[in-house]
N, C-alpha and C positions, 0 to 999 in steps of 0.2 A: 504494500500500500504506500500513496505518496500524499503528501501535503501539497496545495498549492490556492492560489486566490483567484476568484473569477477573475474577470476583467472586462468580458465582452460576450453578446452572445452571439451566435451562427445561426443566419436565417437560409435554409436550402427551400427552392418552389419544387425541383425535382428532386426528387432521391430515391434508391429502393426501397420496391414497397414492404419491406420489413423494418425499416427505417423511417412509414408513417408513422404521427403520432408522440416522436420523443422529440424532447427539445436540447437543443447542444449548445454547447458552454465554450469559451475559448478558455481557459485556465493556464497560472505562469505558476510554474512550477517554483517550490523553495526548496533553498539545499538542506541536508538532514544536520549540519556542525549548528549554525547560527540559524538559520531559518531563515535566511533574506533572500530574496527574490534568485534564483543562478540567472533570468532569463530564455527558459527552456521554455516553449506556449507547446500548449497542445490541445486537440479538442474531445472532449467527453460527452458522452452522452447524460444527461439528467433523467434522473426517475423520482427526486424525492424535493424537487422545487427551489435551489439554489440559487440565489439572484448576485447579482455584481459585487462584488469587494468584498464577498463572503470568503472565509478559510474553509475550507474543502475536505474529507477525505477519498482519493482516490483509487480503483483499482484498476489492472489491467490487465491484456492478455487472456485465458481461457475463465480466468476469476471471472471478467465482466461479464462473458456469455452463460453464468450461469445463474442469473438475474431472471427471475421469471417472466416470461413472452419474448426472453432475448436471444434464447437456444440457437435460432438460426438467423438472426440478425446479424448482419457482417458490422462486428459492433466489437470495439478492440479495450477501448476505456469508458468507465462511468464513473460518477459521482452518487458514494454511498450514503456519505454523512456531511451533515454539515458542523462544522467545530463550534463549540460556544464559549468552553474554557479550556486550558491547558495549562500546565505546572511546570516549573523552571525552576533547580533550585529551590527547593519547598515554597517556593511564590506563585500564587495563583496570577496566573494572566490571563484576562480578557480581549476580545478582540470586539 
């Protein structure tokens, strides 16, 4: 699983039609040491409502297709969770 923050979304008019339906995220990946941005984008598929400048959690690979109605969705990343808080240092941080 990866961390990263939306930033933007993906409007497609065509796509396959296993790919009506879901709505996609442009997401910028953070690195796992400090958490700051590396600059990696990638896009993921949404299933649980994610909106802009939210922290993320990510999966990919054969993980996302196992997301129910995604089985045969040529569909490689999604967005599982959305972050509310995280811990640092016994310090709660909010985002």
């Amino acid at each position: 699983m990866k961390i990263g923050r939306v930033v933007d979304s993906i409007w497609c008019t065509r796509k396959e039609d296993a790919l009506r339906g879901l709505k996609f995220l442009k997401v910028k990946l953070l690195n796992r040491e400090n958490e700051s941005e590396n600059g990696e984008i990638i896009v993921a598929a949404d299933l649980i409502g994610a909106g802009i400048g939210e922290l993320v959690l990510i999966t990919n690979g054969s993980a996302a297709r196992r997301s129910e109605g995604l089985e045969k969705a040529p569909v490689d990343c999604i967005i599982i969770g959305i972050i509310d808080a995280k811990t640092q240092d016994e310090e709660d941080l909010y985002e």
